[in-house]
C-alpha atoms as a printed R data frame, in Angstrom:
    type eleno elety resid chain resno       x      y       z
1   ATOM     1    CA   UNK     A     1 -43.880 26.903 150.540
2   ATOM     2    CA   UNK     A     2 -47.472 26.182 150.157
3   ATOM     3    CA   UNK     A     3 -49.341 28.493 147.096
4   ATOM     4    CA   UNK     A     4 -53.014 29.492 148.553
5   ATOM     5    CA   UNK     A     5 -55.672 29.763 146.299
6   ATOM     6    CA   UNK     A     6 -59.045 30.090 146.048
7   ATOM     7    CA   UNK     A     7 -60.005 28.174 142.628
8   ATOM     8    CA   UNK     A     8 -63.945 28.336 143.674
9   ATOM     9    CA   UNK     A     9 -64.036 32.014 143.535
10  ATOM    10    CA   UNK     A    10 -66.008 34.183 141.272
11  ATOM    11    CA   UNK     A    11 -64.044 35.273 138.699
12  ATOM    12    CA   UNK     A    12 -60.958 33.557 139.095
13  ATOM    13    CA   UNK     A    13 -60.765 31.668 136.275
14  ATOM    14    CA   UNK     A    14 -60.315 33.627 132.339
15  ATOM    15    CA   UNK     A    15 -61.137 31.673 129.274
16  ATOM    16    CA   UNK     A    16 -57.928 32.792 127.280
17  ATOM    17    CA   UNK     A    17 -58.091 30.314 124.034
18  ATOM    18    CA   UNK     A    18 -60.988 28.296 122.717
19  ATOM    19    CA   UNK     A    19 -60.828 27.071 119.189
20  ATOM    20    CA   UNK     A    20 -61.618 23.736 117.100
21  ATOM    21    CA   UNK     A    21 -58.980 22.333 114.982
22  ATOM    22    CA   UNK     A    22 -58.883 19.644 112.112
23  ATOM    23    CA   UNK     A    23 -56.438 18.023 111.267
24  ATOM    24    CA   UNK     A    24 -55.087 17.077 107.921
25  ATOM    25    CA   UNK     A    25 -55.462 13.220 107.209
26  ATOM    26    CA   UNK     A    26 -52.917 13.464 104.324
27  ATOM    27    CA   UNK     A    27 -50.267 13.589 107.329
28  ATOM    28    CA   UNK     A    28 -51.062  9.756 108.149
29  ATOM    29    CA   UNK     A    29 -49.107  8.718 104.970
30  ATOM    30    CA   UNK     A    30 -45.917 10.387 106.367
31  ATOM    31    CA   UNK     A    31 -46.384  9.333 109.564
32  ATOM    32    CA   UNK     A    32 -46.742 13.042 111.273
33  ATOM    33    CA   UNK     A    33 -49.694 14.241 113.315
34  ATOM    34    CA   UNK     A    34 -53.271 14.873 112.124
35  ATOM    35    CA   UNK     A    35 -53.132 18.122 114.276
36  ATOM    36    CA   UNK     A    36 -50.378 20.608 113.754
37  ATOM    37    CA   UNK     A    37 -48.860 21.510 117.043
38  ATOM    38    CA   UNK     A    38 -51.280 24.535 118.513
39  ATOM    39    CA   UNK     A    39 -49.236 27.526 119.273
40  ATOM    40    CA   UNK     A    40 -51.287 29.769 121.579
41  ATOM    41    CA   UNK     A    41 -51.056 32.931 120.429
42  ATOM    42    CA   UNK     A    42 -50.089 35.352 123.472
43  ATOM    43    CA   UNK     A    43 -47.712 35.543 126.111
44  ATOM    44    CA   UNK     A    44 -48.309 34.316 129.629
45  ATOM    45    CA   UNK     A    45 -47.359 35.364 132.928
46  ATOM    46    CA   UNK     A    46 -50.064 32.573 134.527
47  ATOM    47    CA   UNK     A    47 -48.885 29.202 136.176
48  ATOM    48    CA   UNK     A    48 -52.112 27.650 136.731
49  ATOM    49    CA   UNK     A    49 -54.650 26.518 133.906
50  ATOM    50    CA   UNK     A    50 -57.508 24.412 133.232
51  ATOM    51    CA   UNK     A    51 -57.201 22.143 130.273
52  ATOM    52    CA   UNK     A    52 -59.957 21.024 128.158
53  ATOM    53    CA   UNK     A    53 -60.080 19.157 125.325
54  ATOM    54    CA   UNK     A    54 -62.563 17.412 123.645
55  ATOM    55    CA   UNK     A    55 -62.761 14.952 120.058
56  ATOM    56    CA   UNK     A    56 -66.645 13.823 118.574
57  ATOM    57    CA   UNK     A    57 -64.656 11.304 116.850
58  ATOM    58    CA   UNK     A    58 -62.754  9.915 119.211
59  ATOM    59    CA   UNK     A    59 -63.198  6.032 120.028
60  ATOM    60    CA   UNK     A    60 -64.618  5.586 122.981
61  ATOM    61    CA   UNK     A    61 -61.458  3.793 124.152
62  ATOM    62    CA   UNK     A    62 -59.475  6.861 124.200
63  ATOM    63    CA   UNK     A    63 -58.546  8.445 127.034
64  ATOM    64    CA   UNK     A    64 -55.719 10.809 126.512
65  ATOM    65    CA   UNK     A    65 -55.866 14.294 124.115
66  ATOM    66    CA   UNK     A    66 -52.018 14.900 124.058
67  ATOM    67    CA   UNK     A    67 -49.812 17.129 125.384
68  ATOM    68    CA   UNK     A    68 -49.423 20.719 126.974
69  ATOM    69    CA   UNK     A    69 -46.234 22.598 127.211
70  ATOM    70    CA   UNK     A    70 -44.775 25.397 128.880
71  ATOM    71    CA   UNK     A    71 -42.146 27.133 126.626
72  ATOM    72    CA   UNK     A    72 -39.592 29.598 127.910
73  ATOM    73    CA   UNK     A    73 -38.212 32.102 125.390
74  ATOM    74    CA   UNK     A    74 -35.338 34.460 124.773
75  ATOM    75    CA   UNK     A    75 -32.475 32.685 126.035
76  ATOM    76    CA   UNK     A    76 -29.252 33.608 125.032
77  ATOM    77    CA   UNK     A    77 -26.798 30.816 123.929
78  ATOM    78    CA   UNK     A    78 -24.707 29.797 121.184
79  ATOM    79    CA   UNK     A    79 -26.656 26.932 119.413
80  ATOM    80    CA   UNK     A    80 -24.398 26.696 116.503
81  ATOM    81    CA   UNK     A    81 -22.410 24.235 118.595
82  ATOM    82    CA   UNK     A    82 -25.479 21.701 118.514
83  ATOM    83    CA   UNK     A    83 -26.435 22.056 115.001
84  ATOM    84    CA   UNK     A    84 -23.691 22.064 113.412
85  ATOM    85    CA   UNK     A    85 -23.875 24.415 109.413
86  ATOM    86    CA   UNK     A    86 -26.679 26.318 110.564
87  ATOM    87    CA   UNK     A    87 -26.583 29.869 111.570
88  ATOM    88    CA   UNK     A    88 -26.332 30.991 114.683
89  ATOM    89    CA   UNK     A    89 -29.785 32.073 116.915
90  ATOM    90    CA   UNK     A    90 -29.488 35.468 118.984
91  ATOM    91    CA   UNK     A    91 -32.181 33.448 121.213
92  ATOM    92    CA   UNK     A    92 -33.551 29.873 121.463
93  ATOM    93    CA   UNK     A    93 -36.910 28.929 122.812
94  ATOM    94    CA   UNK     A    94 -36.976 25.788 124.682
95  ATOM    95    CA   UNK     A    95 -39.698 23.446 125.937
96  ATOM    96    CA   UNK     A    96 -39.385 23.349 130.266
97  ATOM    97    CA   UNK     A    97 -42.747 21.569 131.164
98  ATOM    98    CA   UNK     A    98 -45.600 19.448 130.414
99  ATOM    99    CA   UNK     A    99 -48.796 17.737 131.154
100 ATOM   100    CA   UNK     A   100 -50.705 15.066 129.871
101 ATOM   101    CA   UNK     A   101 -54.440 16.568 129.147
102 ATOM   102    CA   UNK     A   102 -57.028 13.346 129.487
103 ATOM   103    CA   UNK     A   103 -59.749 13.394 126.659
104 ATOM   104    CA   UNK     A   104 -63.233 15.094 126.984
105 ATOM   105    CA   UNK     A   105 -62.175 16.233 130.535
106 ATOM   106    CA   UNK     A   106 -60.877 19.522 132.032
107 ATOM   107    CA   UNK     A   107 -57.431 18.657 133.942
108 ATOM   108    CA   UNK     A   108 -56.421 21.317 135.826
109 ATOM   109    CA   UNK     A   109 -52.355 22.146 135.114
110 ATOM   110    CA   UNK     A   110 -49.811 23.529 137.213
111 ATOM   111    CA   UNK     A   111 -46.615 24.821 136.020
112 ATOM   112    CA   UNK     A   112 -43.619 25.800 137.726
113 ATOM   113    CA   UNK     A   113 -42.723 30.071 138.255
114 ATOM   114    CA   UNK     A   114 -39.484 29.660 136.158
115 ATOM   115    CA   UNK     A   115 -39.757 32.327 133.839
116 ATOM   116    CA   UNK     A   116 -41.759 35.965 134.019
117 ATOM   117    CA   UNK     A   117 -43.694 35.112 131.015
118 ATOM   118    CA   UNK     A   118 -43.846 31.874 128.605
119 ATOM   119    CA   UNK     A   119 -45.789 30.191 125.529
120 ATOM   120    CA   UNK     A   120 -48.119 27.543 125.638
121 ATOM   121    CA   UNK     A   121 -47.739 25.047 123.337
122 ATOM   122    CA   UNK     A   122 -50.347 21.762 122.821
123 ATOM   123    CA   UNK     A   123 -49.790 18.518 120.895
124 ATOM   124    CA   UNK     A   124 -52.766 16.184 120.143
125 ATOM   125    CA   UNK     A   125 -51.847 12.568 119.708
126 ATOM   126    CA   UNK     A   126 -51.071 11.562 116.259
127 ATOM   127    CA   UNK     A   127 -54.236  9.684 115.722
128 ATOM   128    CA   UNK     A   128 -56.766 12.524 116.438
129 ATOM   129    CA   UNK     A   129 -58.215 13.765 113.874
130 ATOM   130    CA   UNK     A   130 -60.329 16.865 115.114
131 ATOM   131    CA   UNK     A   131 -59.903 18.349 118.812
132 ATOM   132    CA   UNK     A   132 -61.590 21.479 120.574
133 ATOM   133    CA   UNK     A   133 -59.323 23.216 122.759
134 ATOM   134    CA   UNK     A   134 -60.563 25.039 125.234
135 ATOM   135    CA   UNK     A   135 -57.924 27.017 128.460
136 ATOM   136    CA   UNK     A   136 -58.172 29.104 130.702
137 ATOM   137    CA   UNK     A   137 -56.080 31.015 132.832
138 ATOM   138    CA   UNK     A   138 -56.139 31.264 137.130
139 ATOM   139    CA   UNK     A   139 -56.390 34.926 137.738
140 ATOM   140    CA   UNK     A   140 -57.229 35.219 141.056
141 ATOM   141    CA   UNK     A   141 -56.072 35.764 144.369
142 ATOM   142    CA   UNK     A   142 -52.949 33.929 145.206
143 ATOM   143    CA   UNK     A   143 -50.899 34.004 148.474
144 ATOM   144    CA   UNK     A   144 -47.745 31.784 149.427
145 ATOM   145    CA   UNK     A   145 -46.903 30.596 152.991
146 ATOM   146    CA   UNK     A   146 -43.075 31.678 152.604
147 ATOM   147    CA   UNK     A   147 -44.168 35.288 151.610
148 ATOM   148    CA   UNK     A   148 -46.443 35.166 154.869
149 ATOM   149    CA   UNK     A   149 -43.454 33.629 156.746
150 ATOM   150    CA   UNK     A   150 -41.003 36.439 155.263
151 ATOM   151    CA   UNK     A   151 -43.405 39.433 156.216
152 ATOM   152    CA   UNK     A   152 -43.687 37.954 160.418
153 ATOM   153    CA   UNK     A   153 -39.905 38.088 160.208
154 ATOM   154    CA   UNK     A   154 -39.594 41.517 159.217
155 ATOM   155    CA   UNK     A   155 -41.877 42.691 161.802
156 ATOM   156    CA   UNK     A   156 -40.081 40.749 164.257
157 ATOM   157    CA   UNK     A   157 -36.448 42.537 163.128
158 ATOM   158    CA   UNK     A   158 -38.204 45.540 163.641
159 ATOM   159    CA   UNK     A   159 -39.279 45.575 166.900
160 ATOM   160    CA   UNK     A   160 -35.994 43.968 167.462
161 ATOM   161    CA   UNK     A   161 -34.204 46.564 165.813
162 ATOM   162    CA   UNK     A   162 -36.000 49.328 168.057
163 ATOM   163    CA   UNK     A   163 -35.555 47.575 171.252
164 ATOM   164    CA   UNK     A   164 -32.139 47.988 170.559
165 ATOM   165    CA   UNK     A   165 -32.456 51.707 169.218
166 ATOM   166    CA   UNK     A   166 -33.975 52.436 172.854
167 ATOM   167    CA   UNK     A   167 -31.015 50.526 175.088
């Protein structure tokens, strides 16, 4: 399987979240993040995203921003058995991927067609104070080699097919 796509194209790529955060220095006492984990606030049915996050206060000796997740949703188990005296959850949400986003550069990110649609979720490192957060979403054309492959088999099976419809 080889995805084809054409990331240079005009309108292929849709800024879908761009917002500066500050943390809250008060955290470094108990040991917790500056930055709150950043929920992005919409559902995604997108697997490939550009990342980029930048800090004015960042030391010059950092490199890395944090972390960026995929989240699936909705899945149905009992997780009463792991946490033991709380209430069951109908539905659990659980983290499947995640990239490492480099700071004051744009990483591109794939993530893996696992789910129909999924959260994104990003964690600055604990020491970063402020962070701009820019993504945005692939949506252009995409083709895949085993679809291509698939489709030359059918046609095959049908000339096949009527070859044998005319014996």
């Amino acid at each position: 399987m080889v995805l084809q796509v054409d990331l240079k194209a005009v309108g292929a790529w849709e800024l879908t979240y761009y917002q500066k955060h500050t943390g809250n220095l008060n955290n470094r006492r108990i040991k917790a993040p500056i930055i709150d984990p950043i929920e992005l606030p919409y559902l995604t049915d997108k697997h490939l995203f550009l990342v980029g996050a930048t800090s004015s206060k960042a030391k010059p000796s950092w490199v890395r921003a944090g972390y960026f997740y995929q989240q699936i949703d909705g899945i149905q188990i009992n997780d009463a058995i792991i946490f033991d005296g709380l209430g069951a959850v109908p539905s659990t949400e659980v983290d499947y991927s995640r990239r490492m986003i480099k700071l004051n550069a744009i990483e591109l990110v794939q993530f893996p067609k696992i789910s129909d649609t999924f959260r994104l979720r990003f964690e600055a490192l604990p020491w970063i104070e402020e962070l701009t957060l820019g993504v945005w979403e692939y949506v252009g054309t995409e083709t895949d080699s085993t679809e291509e492959l698939i489709q030359a088999v059918r046609a095959k099976l049908e000339t096949i097919e009527f070859k044998i419809d005319n014996l």
